[in-house]
C-alpha positions, 0 to 999 in steps of 0.5 A: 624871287629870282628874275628869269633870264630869257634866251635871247635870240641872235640875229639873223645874219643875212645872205653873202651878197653876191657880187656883180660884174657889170659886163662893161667892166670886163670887157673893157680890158679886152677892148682895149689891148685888141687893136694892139694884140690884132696889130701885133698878131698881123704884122709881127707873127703874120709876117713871120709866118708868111716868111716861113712858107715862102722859104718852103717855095720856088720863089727865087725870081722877081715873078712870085712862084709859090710851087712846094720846094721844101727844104732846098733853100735851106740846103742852098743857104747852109751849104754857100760859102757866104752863110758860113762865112756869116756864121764864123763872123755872127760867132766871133763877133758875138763874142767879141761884142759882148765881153767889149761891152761887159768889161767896158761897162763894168769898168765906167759903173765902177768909176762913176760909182766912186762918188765923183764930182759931175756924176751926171754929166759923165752918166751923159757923155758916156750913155750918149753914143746910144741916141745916135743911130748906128748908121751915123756910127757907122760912118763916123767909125768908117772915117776914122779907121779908113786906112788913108784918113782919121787914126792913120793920120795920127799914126802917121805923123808919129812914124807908125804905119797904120793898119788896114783896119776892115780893108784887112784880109787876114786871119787871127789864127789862119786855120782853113777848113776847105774855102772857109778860114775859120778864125778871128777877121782882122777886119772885123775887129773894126766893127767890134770896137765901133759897136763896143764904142756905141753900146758899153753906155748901156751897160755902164747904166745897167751895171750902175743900177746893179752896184746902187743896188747892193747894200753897203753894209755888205761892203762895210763887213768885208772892210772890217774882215780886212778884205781889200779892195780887189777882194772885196770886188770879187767876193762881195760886189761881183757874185751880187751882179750875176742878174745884172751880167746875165740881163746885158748878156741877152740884151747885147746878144740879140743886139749883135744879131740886129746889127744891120745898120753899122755893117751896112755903113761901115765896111758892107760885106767886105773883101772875101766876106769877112765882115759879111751878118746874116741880116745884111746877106738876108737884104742883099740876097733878097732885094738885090738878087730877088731870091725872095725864098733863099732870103726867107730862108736866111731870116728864118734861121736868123730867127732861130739863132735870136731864139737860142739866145733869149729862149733859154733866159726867158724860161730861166726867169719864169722858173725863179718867178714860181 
């Protein structure tokens, strides 16, 4: 007789525990970043938010006068022949800046890259202009190219007139356009190549981590195809370091607006203010002139020019993180 097989009943499976948050665990995050946020929220965005409403304002003498002027500081500031002179020189040396330090950068990765004997101690030599404050190279570069000592002395005992160098008045090419000479200054051309000297380390290092980066069998392929050297760098190398020349690019272009402290140093506004920044006018518009409103004027324009150039990468970058 066959044995009855009872149904067996499967187990009860409990209730999905609910997990608890204990509330000092999240709030502990909060607490922490709070200083930080409360501190950066005063004086970074207070501050600029102060700027801009004392740029709306009267206060253009040393007593504080807070009464509504609306956008006439602005007018006054856009329509001097010093901001415009500011924004031929900020352009041109923008420019000048940025394709200096690309070229140059590019050119030292290039070299270090080849495997060379002390590879570290010419990743030093070359990334070391970046500790020295541009203060300090300012004055180092204002001695050397002084028309009376440092590289004309060379060129002196050669037989060679030196140049003016940032004592230089003139224009490449003369094209006026009113009062204003629109063209490359000859003088700030100095103030290019102390730049160029001090920051090409940074973008030695950036283009250096970009080349290490690129995978050698990518190289090996184009060998094998017969690609010469200078083919290889142009279809292979160069088209993987469009990221890397794109990051130095906005790095080096809010650089070149900050760069307060080696025209200060180094030639200060110049003859006719050809070596004249829109930061080094703020300063002097401000705390010399006690024009506190035309100075927050001109560094709340400042800040609009900085955001042209970072804005459109920072949302460049969020668009390729989705």
């Amino acid at each position: 007789m066959a044995q009855e097989v009872l149904p067996v009943k499967a187990p009860k499976t409990s209730k999905p525990l609910r997990r608890r948050h204990r509330t000092g665990d999240s709030w502990m995050p909060i607490l922490t970043l709070a200083p930080s946020i409360g501190l950066l929220a005063i004086f970074v965005y207070g501050f600029i938010g102060w700027s801009g409403y004392v740029s709306f304002t009267n206060w253009n003498s040393f007593i504080p006068t807070l009464t509504w002027a609306g956008f006439r500081n602005y007018v006054t500031v856009l329509t001097s022949f010093r901001f415009q002179s500011d924004l031929r020189n900020i352009f041109f040396f923008t420019i000048l800046f940025i394709l200096g330090v690309l070229v140059v950068g590019l050119i030292l990765a290039l070299l270090i890259d080849q495997k060379i004997r002390a590879e570290s101690l010419f990743r030093s030599i070359f990334i070391f202009p970046m500790a020295i404050s541009f203060v300090v190279t300012g004055v180092i570069w204002s001695w050397l190219l002084n028309p009376t000592t440092g590289v004309n002395l060379i060129l002196k005992s050669l037989g060679i007139p030196g140049p003016q160098w940032f004592l230089s008045t003139r224009f490449v090419p003369t094209i006026h356009l009113g009062q204003l000479s629109i063209g490359i200054p000859i003088a700030l051309l100095a103030v290019v190549l102390a730049a160029v000297w001090q920051m090409s380390g940074f973008s030695m290092a950036v283009y250096l981590g970009g080349l290490r980066a690129i995978p050698e069998e990518l190289k090996e392929a184009a060998r094998m195809d017969g690609a010469s050297a200078w083919r290889t760098f142009w279809s292979v190398i160069f088209p993987n370091l469009k990221g890397t020349t794109a990051t130095i690019v906005v790095v080096e272009a809010a650089a070149s607006l900050k760069v307060f402290g080696l025209i200060y140093a180094m030639t200060g506004a110049g003859q006719d203010f050809t070596t004249d920044m829109p930061n080094l006018n703020m300063f002097q518009t401000t705390f010399s002139g006690d024009a506190f409103a035309q100075g927050a004027a001109i560094a709340m324009l400042l800040l609009l020019l900085m955001a042209a150039f970072t804005v459109p990468y920072v949302l460049s970058v969020l668009r390729g993180e989705r």
